[in-house]
MILUM-323467 format. One record per residue (C-alpha): y, z, x; residue in three letters; residue number from 1. Coordinates in nm, 3 decimals. Layout:
! residues N
- Y, Z, X, Ala, NUM;
...
END
This chain:
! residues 471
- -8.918, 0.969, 0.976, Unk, 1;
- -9.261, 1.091, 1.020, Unk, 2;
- -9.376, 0.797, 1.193, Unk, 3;
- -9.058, 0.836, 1.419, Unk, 4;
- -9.137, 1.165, 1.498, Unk, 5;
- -9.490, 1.076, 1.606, Unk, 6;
- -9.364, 0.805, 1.858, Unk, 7;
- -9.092, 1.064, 1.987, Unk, 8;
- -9.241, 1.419, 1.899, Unk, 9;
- -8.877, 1.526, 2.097, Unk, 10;
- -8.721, 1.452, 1.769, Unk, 11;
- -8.896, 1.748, 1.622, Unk, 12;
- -8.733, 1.944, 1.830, Unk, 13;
- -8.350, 1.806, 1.687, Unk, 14;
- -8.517, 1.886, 1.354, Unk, 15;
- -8.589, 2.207, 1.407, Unk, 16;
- -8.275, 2.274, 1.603, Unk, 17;
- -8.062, 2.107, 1.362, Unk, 18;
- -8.258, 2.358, 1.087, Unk, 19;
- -8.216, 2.671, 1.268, Unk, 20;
- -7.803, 2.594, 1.363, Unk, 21;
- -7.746, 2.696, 0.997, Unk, 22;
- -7.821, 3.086, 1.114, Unk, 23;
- -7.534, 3.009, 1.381, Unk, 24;
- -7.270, 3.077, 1.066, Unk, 25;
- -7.392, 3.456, 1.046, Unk, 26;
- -7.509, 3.550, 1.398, Unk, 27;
- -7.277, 3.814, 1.480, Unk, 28;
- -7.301, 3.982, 1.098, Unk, 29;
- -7.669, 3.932, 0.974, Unk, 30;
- -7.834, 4.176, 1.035, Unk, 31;
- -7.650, 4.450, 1.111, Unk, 32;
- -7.725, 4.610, 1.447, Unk, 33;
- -8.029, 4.781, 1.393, Unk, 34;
- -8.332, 4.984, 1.593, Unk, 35;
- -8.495, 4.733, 1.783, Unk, 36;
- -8.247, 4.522, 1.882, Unk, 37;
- -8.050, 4.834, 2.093, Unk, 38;
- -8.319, 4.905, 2.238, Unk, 39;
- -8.439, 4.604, 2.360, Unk, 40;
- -8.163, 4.556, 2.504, Unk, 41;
- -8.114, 4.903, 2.668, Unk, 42;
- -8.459, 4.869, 2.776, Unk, 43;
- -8.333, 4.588, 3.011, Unk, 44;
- -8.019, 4.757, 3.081, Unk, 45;
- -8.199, 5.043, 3.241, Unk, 46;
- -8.441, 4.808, 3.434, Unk, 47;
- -8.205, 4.619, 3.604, Unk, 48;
- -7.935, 4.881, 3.683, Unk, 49;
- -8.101, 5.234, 3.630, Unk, 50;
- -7.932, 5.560, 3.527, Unk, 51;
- -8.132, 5.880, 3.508, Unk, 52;
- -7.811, 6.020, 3.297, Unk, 53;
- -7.851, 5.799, 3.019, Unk, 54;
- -8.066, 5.584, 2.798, Unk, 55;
- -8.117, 5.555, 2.375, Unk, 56;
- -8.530, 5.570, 2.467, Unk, 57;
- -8.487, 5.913, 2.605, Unk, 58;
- -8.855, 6.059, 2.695, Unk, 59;
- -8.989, 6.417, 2.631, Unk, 60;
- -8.957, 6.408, 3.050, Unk, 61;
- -8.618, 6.407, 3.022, Unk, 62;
- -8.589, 6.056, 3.151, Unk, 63;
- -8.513, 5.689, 3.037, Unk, 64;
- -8.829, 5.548, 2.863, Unk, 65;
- -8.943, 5.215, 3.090, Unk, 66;
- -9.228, 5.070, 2.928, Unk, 67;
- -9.430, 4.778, 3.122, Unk, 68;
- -9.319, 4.526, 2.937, Unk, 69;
- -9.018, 4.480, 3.074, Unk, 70;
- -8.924, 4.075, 3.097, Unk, 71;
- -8.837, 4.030, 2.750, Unk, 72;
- -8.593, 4.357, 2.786, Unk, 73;
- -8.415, 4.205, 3.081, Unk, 74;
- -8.388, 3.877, 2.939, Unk, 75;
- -8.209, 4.020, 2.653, Unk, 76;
- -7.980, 4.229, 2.888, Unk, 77;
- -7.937, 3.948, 3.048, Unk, 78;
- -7.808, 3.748, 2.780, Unk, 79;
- -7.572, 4.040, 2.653, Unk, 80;
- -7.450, 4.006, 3.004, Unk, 81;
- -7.413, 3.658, 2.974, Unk, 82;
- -7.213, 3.703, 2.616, Unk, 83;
- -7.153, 4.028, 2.584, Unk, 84;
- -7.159, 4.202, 2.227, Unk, 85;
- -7.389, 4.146, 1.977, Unk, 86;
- -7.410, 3.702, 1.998, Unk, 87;
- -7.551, 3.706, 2.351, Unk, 88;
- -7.888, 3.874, 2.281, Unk, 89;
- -7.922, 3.721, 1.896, Unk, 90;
- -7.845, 3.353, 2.049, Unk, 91;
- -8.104, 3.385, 2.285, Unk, 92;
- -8.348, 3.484, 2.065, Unk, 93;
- -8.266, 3.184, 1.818, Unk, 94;
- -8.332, 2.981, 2.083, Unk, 95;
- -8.645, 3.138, 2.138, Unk, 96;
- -8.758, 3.075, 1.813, Unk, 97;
- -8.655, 2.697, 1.803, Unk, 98;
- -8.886, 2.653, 2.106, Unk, 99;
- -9.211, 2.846, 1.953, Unk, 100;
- -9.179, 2.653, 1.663, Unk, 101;
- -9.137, 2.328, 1.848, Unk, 102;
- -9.426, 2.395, 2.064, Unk, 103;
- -9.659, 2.494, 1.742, Unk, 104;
- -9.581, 2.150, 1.630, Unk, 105;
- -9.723, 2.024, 1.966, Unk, 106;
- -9.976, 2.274, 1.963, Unk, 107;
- -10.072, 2.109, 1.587, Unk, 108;
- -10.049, 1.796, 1.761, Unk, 109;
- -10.314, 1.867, 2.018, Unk, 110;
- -10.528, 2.015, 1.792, Unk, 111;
- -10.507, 1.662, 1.605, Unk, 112;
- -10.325, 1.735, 1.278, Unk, 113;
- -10.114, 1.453, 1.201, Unk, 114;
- -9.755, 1.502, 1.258, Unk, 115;
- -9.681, 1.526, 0.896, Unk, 116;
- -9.877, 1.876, 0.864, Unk, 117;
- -9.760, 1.980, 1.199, Unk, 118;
- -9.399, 1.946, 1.171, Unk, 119;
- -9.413, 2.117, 0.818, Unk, 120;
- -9.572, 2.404, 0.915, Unk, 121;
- -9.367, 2.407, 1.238, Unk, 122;
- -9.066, 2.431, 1.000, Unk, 123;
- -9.245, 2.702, 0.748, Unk, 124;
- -9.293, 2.892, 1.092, Unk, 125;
- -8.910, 2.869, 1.182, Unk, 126;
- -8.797, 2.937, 0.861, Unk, 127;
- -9.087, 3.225, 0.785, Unk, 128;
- -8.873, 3.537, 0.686, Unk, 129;
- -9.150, 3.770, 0.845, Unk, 130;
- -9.009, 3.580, 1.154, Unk, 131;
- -8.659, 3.527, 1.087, Unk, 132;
- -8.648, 3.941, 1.077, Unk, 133;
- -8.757, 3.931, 1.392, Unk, 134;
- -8.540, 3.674, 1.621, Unk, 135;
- -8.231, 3.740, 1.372, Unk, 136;
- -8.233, 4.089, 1.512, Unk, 137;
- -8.246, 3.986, 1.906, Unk, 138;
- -8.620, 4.061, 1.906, Unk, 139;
- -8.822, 3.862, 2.177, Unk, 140;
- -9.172, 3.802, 1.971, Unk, 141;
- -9.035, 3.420, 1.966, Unk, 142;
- -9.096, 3.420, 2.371, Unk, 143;
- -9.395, 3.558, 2.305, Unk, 144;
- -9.501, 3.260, 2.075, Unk, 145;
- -9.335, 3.019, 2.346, Unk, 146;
- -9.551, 3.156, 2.595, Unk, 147;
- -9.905, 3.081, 2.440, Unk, 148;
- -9.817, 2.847, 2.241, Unk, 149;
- -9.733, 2.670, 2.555, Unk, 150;
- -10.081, 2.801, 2.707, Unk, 151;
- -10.293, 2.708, 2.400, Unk, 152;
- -10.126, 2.342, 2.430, Unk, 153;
- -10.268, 2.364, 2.834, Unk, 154;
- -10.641, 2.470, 2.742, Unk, 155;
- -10.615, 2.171, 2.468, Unk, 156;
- -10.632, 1.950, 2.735, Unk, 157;
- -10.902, 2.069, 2.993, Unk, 158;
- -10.831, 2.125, 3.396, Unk, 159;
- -10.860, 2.384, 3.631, Unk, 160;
- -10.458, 2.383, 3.717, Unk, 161;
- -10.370, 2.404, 3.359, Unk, 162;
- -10.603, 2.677, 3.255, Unk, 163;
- -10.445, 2.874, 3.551, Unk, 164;
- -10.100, 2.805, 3.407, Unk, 165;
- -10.245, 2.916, 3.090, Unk, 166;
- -10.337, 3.248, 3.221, Unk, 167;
- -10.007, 3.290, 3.422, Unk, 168;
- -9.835, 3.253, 3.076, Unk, 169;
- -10.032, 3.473, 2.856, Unk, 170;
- -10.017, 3.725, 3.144, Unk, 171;
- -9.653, 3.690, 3.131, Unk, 172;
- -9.635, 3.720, 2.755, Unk, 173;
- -9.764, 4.040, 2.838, Unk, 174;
- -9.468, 4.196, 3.008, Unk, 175;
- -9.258, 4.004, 2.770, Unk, 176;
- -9.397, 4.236, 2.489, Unk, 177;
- -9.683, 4.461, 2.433, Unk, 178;
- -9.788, 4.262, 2.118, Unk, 179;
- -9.866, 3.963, 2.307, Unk, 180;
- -10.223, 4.096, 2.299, Unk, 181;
- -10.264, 3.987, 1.904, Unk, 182;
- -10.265, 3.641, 2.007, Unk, 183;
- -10.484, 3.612, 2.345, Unk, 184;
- -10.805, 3.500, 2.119, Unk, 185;
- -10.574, 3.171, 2.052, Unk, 186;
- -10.602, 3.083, 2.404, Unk, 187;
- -10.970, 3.200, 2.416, Unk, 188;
- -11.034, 2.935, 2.123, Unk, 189;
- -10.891, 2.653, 2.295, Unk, 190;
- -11.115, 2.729, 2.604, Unk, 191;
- -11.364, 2.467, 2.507, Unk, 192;
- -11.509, 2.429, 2.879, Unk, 193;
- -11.665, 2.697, 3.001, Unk, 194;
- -11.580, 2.598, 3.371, Unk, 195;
- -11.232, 2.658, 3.272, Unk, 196;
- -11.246, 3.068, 3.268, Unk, 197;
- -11.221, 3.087, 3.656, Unk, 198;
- -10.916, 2.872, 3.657, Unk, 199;
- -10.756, 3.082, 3.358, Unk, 200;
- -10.899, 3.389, 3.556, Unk, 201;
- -10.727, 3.275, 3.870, Unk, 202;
- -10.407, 3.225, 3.679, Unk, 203;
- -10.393, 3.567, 3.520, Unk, 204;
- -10.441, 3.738, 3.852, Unk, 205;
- -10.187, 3.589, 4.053, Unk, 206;
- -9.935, 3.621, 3.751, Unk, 207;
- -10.032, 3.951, 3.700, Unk, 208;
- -9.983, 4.048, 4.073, Unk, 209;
- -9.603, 3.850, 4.065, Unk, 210;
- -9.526, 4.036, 3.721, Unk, 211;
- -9.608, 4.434, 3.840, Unk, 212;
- -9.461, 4.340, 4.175, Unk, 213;
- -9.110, 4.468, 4.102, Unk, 214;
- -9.294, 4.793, 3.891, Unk, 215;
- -9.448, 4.975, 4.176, Unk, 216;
- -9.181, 5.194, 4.277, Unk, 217;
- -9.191, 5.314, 3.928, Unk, 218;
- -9.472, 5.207, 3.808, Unk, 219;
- -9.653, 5.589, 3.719, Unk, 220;
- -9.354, 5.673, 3.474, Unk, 221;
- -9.403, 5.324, 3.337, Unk, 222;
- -9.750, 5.377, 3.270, Unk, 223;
- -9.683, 5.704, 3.084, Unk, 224;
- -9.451, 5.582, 2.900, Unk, 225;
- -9.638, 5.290, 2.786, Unk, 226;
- -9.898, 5.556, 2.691, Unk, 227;
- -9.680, 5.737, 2.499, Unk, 228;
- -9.556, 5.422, 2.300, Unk, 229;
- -9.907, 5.331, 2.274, Unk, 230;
- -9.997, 5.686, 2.150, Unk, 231;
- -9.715, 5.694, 1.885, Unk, 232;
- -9.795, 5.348, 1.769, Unk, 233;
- -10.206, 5.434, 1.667, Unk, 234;
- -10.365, 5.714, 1.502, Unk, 235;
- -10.565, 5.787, 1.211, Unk, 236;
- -10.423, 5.659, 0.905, Unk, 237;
- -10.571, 5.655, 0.559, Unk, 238;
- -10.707, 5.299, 0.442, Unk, 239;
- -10.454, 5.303, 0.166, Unk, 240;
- -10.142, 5.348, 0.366, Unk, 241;
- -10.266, 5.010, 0.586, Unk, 242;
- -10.317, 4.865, 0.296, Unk, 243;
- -9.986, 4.938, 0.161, Unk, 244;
- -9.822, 4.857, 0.456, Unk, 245;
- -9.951, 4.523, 0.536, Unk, 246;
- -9.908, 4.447, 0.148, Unk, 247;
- -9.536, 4.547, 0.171, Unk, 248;
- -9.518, 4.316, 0.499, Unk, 249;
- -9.669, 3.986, 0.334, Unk, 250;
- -9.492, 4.042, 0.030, Unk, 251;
- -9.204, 3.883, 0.200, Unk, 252;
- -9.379, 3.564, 0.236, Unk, 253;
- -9.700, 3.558, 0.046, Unk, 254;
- -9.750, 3.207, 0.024, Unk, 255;
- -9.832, 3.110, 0.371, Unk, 256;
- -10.127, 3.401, 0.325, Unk, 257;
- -10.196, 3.287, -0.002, Unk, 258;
- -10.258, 2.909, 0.158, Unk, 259;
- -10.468, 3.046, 0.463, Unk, 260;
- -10.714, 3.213, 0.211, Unk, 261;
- -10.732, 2.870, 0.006, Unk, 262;
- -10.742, 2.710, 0.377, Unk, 263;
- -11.029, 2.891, 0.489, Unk, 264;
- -11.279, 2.805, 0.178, Unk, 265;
- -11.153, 2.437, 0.198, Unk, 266;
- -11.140, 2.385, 0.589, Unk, 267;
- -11.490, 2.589, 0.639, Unk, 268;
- -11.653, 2.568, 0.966, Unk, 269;
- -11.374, 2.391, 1.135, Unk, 270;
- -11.148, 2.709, 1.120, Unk, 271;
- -11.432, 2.943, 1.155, Unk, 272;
- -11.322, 3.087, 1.526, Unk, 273;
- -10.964, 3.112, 1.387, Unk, 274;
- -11.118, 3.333, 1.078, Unk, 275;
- -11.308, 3.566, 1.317, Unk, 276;
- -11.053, 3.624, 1.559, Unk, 277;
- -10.783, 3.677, 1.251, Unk, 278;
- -11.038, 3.902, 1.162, Unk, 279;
- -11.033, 4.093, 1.489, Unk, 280;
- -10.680, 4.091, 1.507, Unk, 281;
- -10.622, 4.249, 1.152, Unk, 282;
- -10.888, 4.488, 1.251, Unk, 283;
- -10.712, 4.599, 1.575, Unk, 284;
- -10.377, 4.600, 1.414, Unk, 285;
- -10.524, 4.823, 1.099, Unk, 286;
- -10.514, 5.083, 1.378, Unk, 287;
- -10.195, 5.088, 1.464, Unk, 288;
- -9.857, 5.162, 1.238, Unk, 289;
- -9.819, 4.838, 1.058, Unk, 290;
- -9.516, 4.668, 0.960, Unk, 291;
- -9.341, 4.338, 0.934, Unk, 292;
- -9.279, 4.282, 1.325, Unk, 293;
- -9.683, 4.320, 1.363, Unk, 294;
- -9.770, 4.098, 1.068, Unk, 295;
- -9.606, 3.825, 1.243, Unk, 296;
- -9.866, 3.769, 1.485, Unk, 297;
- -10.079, 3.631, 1.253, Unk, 298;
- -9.876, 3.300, 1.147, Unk, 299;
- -10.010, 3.181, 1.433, Unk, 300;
- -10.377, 3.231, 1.313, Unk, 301;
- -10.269, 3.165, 0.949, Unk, 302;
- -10.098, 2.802, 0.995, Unk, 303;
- -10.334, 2.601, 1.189, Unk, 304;
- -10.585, 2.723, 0.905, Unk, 305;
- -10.367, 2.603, 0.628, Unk, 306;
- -10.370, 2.260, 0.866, Unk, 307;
- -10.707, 2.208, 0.907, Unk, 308;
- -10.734, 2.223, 0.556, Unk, 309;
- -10.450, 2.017, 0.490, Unk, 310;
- -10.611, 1.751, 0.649, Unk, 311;
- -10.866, 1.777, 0.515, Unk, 312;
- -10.693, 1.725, 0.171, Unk, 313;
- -10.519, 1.414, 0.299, Unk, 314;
- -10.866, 1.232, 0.360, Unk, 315;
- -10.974, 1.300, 0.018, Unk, 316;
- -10.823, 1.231, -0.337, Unk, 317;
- -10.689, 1.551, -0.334, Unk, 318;
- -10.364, 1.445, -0.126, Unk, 319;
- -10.139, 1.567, -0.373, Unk, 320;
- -10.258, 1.879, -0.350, Unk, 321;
- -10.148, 1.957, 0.035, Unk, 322;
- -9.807, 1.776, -0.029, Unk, 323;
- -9.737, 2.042, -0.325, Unk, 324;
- -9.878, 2.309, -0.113, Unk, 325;
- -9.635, 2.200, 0.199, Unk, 326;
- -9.341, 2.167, -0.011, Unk, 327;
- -9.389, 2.508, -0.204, Unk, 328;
- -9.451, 2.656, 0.175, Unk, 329;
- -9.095, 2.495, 0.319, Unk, 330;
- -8.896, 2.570, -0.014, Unk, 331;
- -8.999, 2.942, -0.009, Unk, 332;
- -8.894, 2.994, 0.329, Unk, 333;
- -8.589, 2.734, 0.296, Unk, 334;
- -8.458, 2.950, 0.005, Unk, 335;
- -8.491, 3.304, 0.137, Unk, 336;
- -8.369, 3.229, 0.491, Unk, 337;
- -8.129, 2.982, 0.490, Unk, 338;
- -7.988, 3.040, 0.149, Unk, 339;
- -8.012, 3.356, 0.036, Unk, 340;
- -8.048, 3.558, 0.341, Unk, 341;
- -7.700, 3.391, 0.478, Unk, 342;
- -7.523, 3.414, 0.155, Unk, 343;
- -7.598, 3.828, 0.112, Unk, 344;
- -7.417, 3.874, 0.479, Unk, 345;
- -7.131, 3.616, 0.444, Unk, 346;
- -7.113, 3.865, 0.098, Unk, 347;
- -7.020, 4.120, 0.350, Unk, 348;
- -6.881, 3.926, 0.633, Unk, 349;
- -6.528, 4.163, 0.643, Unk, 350;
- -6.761, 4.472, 0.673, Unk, 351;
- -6.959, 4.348, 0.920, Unk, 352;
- -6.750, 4.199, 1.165, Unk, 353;
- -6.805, 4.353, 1.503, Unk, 354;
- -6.432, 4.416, 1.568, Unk, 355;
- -6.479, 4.699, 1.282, Unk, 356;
- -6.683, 4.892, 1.521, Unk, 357;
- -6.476, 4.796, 1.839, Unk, 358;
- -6.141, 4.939, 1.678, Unk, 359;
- -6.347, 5.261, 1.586, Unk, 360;
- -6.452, 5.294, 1.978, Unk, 361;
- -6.082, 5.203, 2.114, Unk, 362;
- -5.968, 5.522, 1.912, Unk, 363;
- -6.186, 5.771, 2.058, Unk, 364;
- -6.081, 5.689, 2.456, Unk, 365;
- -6.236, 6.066, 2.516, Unk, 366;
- -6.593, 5.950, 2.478, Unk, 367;
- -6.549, 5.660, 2.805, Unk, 368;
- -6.819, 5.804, 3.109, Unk, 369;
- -6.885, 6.114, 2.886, Unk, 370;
- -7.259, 6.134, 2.764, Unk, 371;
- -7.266, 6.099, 2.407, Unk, 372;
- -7.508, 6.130, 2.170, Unk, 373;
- -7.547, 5.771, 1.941, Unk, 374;
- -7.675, 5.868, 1.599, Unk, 375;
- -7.516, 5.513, 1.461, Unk, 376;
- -7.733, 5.224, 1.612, Unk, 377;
- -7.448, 4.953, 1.464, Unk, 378;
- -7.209, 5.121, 1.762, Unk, 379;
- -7.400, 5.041, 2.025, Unk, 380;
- -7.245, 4.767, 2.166, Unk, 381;
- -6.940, 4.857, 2.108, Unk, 382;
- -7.029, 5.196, 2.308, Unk, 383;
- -7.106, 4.972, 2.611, Unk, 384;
- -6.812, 4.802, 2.600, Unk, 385;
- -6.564, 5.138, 2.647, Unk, 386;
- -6.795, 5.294, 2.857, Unk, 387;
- -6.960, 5.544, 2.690, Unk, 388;
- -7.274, 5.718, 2.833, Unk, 389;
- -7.544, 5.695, 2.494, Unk, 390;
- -7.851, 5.879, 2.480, Unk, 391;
- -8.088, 5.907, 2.160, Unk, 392;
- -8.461, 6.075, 2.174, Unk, 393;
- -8.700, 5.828, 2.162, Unk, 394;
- -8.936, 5.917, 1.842, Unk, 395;
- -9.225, 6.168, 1.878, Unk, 396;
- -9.000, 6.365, 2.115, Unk, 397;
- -9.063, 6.752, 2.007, Unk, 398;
- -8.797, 6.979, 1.919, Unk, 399;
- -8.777, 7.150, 2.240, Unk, 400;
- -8.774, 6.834, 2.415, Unk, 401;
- -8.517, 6.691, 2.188, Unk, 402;
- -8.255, 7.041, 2.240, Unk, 403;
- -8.308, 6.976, 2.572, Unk, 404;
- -8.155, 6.634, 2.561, Unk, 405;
- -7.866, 6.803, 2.327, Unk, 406;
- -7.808, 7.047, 2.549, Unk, 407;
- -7.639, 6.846, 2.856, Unk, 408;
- -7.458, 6.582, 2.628, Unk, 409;
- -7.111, 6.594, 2.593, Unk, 410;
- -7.044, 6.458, 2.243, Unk, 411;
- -7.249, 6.340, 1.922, Unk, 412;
- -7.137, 6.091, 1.718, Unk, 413;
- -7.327, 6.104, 1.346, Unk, 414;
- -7.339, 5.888, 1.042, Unk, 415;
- -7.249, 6.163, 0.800, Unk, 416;
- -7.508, 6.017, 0.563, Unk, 417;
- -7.779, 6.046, 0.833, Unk, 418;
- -8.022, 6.257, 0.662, Unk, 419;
- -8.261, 6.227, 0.976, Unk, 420;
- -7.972, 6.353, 1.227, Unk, 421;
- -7.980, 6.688, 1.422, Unk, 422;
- -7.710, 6.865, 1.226, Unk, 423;
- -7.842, 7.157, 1.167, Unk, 424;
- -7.984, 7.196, 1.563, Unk, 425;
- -7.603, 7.059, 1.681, Unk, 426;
- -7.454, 7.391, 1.441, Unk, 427;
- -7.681, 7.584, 1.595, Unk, 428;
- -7.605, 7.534, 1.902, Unk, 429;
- -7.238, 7.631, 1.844, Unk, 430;
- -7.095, 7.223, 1.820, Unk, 431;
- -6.866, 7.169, 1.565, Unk, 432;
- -6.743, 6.840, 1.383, Unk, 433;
- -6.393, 6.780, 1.605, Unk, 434;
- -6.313, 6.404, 1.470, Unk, 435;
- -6.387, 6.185, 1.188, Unk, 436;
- -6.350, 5.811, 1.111, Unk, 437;
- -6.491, 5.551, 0.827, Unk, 438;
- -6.600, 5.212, 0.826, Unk, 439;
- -6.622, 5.013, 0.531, Unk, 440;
- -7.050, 5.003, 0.425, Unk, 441;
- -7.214, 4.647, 0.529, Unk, 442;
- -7.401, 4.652, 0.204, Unk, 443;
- -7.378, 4.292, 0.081, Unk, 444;
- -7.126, 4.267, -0.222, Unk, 445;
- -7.356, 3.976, -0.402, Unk, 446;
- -7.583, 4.349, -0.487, Unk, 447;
- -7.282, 4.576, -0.584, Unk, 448;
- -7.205, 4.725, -0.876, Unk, 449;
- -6.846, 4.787, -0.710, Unk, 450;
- -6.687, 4.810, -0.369, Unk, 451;
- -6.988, 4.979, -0.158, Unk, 452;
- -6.864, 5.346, -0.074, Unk, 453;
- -6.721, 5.340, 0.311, Unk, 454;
- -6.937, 5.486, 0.572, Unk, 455;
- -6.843, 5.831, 0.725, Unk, 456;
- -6.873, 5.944, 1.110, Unk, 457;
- -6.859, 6.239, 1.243, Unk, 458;
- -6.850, 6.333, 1.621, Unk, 459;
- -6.923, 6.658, 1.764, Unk, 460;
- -6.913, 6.848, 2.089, Unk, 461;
- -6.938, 7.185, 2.230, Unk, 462;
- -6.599, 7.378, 2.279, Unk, 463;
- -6.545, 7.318, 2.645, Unk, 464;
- -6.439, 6.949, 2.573, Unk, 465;
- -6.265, 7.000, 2.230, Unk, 466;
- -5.933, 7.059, 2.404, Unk, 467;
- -5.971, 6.686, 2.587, Unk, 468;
- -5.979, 6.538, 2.223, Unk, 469;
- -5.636, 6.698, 2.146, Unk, 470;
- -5.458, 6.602, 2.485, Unk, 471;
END
């Protein structure tokens, strides 16, 4: 198989495929809609067909947060478009990832691992359940990866024209998502002729000018908002709280860290760029608020370490030592993302089935065109689909900003279990609860003590529209 796969490295790519189709059973159910995913998607939805009325990133301006990064976004809404609900945006992402770990392995390649190593760390990578979080939940970090990944496998090979594709991609990664900065050292690294900066140079500038092309007409309340993402993402934070943090991130897959440490003693000099610019990156990101959809960017610093070293295993009497190592990296990741991960939704499968949500919005026909207030992320999509108008404060929005925003909605539609929802400012501002509805709790059943308690909702509004509900 190996040798097969060296002939036709394509066949990776059915590997991988064939690997990832097994998340295709629980696409629509695992995980439930969640944060990041809505607004993603939003982010593109207000992009490509703005509305000043409405938007779940709702700025202290009282406008629709449009960050600069908007290609992944519109991709996304594109693919809801496409498929609309929650499989469109999730599919794409899978995708996504399939691709970024293919083009690791050819990245591995052209860094000249052997295609044992590379296709099993291409596989840990897919299957890595820092990752899986990610491209599960319609994130767009994978196109990130595809996009200098592909640019890292340009600069392997030297030339002017593909060192200015290389900068055209990590330029786009850029407006893809903000993160893509973590992993422009990568490309740096693979830079190995000097010559080469003016062609990556020439490439970044003429991508750069195509990419904030469409921005200008917006492009100051872009760059605010950005700053205000920016802003809320960094501050001081105590060393112990990073530490924490990043501890609770790895914790989901400590091996592959575990491996890179062992990597770096036995690959020494050969992986020290990829140590110092790890060490860069880790020092950047101890700035900013870290959690599990940061810590990802450093697989791609972490696995061609545990390579090099692996290699360097395999030409010594220590073989069996890297095979183990390989093995325990693959069955880790195997178990918690394609076995358990899979079995705690299908657990829960009744519960989470999108048509739960879609009944609950085809009952309440007095929310279509009327701006409502969406405390429930999981009802997003199913918001879109009768029409409603959703608005939600982006975080770090002030309390006068944020009654502000209350105060020209129409409805608000809680979780009653929302301890983080504006009840108390909705009371106060004379709305009252004027309709209720459950829906059974997505909690997976394998982790029950008994059926999970159903989920309450609660939707308010202000007395000039309570008579609509009754009609």
């Amino acid at each position: 198989m190996i040798a097969a796969v060296q002939r036709r490295p394509l066949l990776a790519l059915a590997l991988l495929s064939a690997l990832a189709s097994i998340h295709l059973l629980t696409i629509r159910i695992s995980p439930t809609v969640w944060q990041d995913e809505v607004q993603i998607v939003d982010y593109g939805r207000n992009f490509l067909a703005h509305d000043p009325q409405w938007s779940i990133s709702w700025s202290p301006a009282q406008t629709p947060v449009t960050p600069l990064s908007y290609l992944g976004p519109v991709i996304q809404e594109m693919a809801y478009r496409a498929w609309p609900g929650v499989t469109g945006p999730r599919l794409l992402s899978l995708v996504g990832a399939v691709l970024a770990a293919y083009l690791l392995f050819r990245w591995l390649l052209a860094r000249d691992h052997s295609a044992q190593t590379a296709l099993a760390l291409a596989a840990v990578f897919l299957l890595d359940p820092l990752f899986v979080q990610g491209y599960r939940g319609a994130r767009v970090d994978a196109w990130v990866f595809v996009l200098v990944f592909a640019a890292c496998i340009l600069v392997a090979r030297p030339s002017q024209l593909r060192a200015a594709l290389a900068g055209a991609l990590v330029v786009a990664a850029g407006f893809v998502w903000p993160s893509a900065i973590f992993l422009t050292p990568l490309v740096l690294i693979e830079l190995r002729r000097r010559r080469d900066l003016w062609g990556i140079a020439a490439g970044a500038v003429v991508a750069l000018a195509l990419c904030a092309w469409p921005l200008l007409a917006q492009l100051q309340s872009m760059l605010s908002d950005t700053a205000g993402v920016v802003e809320g993402a960094s501050g001081d934070r105590a060393f112990t709280d990073v530490v924490r943090y990043f501890a609770a991130s790895v914790a989901q897959s400590p091996l592959v860290m575990v491996a890179a440490v062992a990597g770096l003693m036995i690959a020494g000099r050969r992986v020290m760029a990829l140590g110092v610019a790890l060490g860069a990156v880790l020092l950047v990101m101890s700035q900013m608020t870290i959690h599990v959809h940061r810590v990802v960017y450093l697989l791609p610093y972490l696995l061609p370490i545990i390579a090099a070293a692996c290699e360097r295993l395999f030409r010594s009497d220590r073989r069996a030592i890297a095979q183990i190592g390989l093995l325990a990296l693959i069955a880790w990741a195997f178990i918690l993302s394609l076995v358990l991960r899979p079995a705690l939704a299908w657990s829960a499968r009744d519960a989470r089935d999108p048509k739960n949500y879609d009944r609950a919005a085809s009952a309440m026909p007095f929310l279509q065109s009327r701006l409502v207030f969406l405390g429930a992320w999981e009802l997003y999509y199913a918001g879109r689909q009768h029409g409603w108008r959703m608005v939600r404060a982006d975080p770090g929005i002030g309390p006068e900003a944020y009654r502000a925003m209350l105060d020209r909605l129409d409805y608000a539609l809680i979780p009653a279990d929302d301890p983080a929802a504006p009840v108390s400012m909705l009371t106060g501002m004379g709305w009252r609860v004027v309709a209720q509805f459950t829906l059974p709790s997505p909690a997976p059943r394998l982790l029950a003590a008994g059926e999970p308690a159903a989920r309450r909702y609660d939707v308010y509004t202000r007395k000039v529209f309570e008579t609509m509900i009754n009609r």
